[in-house]
C-alpha positions as CSV (number, residue, x, y, z in Angstrom):
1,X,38.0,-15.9,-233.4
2,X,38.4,-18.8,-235.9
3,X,39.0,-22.2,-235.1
4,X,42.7,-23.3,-234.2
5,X,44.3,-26.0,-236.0
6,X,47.8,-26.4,-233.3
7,X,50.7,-28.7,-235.6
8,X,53.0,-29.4,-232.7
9,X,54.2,-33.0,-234.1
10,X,57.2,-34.7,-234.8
11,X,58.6,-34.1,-238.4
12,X,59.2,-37.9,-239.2
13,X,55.6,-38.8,-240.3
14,X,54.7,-39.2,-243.8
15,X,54.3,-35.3,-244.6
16,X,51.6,-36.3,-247.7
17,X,49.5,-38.1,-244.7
18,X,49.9,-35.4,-242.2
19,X,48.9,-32.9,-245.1
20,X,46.0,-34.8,-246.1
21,X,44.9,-34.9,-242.0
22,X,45.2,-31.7,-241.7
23,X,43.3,-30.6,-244.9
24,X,40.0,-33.1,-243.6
25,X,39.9,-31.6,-240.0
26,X,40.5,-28.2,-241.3
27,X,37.1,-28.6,-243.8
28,X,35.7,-30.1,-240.9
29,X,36.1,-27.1,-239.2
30,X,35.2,-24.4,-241.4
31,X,32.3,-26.5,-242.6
32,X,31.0,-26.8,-239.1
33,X,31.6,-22.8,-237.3
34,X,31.3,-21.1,-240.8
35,X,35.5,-19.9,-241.4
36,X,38.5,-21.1,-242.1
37,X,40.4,-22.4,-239.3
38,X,44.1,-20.6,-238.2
39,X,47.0,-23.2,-238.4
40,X,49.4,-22.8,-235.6
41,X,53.1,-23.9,-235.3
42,X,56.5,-24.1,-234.7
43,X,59.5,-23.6,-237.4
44,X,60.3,-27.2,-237.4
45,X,56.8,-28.2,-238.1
46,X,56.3,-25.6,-241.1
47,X,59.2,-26.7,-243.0
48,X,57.8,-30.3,-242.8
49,X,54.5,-30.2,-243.3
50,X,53.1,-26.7,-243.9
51,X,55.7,-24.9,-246.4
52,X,54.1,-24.5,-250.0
53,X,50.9,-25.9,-249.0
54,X,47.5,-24.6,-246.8
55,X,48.6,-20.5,-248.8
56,X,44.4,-20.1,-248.1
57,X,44.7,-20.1,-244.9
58,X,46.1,-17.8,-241.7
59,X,48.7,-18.7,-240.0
60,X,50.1,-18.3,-235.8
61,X,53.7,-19.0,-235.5
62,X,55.6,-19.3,-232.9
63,X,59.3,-17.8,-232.4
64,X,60.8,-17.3,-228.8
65,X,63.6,-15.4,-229.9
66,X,63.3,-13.3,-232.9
67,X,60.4,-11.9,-235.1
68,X,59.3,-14.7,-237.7
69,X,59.7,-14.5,-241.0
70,X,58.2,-17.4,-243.4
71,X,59.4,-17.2,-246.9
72,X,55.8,-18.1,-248.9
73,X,53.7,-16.4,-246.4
74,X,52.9,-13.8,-244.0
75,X,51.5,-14.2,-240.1
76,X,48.6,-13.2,-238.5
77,X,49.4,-14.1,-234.7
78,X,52.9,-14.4,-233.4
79,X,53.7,-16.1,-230.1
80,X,56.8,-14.4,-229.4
81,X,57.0,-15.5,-225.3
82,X,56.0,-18.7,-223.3
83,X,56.5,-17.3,-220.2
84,X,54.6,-14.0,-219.7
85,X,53.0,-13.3,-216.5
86,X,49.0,-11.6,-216.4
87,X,47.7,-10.7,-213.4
88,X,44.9,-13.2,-211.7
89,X,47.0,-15.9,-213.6
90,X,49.6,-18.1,-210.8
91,X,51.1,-19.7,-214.2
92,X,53.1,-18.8,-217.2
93,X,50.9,-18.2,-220.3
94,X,52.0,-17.6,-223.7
95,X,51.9,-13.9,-224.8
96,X,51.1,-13.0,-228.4
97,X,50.9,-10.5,-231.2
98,X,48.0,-9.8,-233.9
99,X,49.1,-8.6,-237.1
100,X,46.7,-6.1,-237.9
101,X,44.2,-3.4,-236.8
102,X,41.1,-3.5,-235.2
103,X,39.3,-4.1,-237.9
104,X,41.3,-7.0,-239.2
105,X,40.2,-8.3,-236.2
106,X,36.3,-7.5,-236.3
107,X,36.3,-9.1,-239.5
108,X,38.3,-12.7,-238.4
109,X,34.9,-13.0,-235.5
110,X,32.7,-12.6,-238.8
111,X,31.1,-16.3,-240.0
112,X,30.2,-17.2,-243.2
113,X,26.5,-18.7,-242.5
C-alpha cells in the first residue's frame, strides 16, 4: 500500500502553511517509495485544509456514523468504525472499507521505479 499522509490537526492554523507542509512531505514521500501517498482525515480537517486542493491524490476518510460523501472528490478507504473487535487483538482497532476491486488494489502495491 502507499504511504499514509494522517491530517488529524486543529483547523486554526494558517490553511496556506499547512497546505504547503503537506504538499513537501507528500513529494517527499512519493519521491522516496516510488507513489503517491493516501491523505487521511476527518470532515473537520478536509473543509479546512484539504477541500479544492491535493484532487491528484487518494483519499481515506473517516465517518463514524454515516457513509462519506465529499463534494469535489471521491474515497478510496473509509473508516466507518473505531471500535471493531478482530480476534488475537485485546483492543479496539479501526475497521475499514476499500473502494474498489481486487485489482484496484493490486495496482495501489505497484511502484513507480
Amino acid at each position: 500500500m502507499p504511504s499514509l499522509i494522517d491530517i488529524e490537526i486543529v483547523t486554526t492554523k494558517d490553511p496556506n502553511k499547512i497546505r504547503e507542509e503537506i504538499k513537501s512531505l507528500a513529494k517527499e514521500l512519493e519521491d522516496y517509495y516510488g507513489k503517491k501517498p493516501i491523505l487521511y482525515f476527518t470532515y473537520d480537517t478536509y473543509n479546512a485544509y484539504i477541500k479544492g486542493y491535493f484532487g491528484e491524490y487518494n483519499v481515506w476518510i473517516r465517518d463514524v456514523f454515516k457513509p462519506p460523501y465529499l463534494s469535489d472528490r471521491g474515497w478510496l478507504v473509509w473508516q466507518y468504525n473505531n471500535r471493531g473487535n478482530v480476534n488475537g487483538i485485546d483492543s479496539f482497532v479501526d475497521i475499514n472499507v476499500f473502494n474498489g476491486d481486487l485489482e484496484k488494489l493490486i495496482e495501489l502495491t505497484k511502484t513507480k521505479h
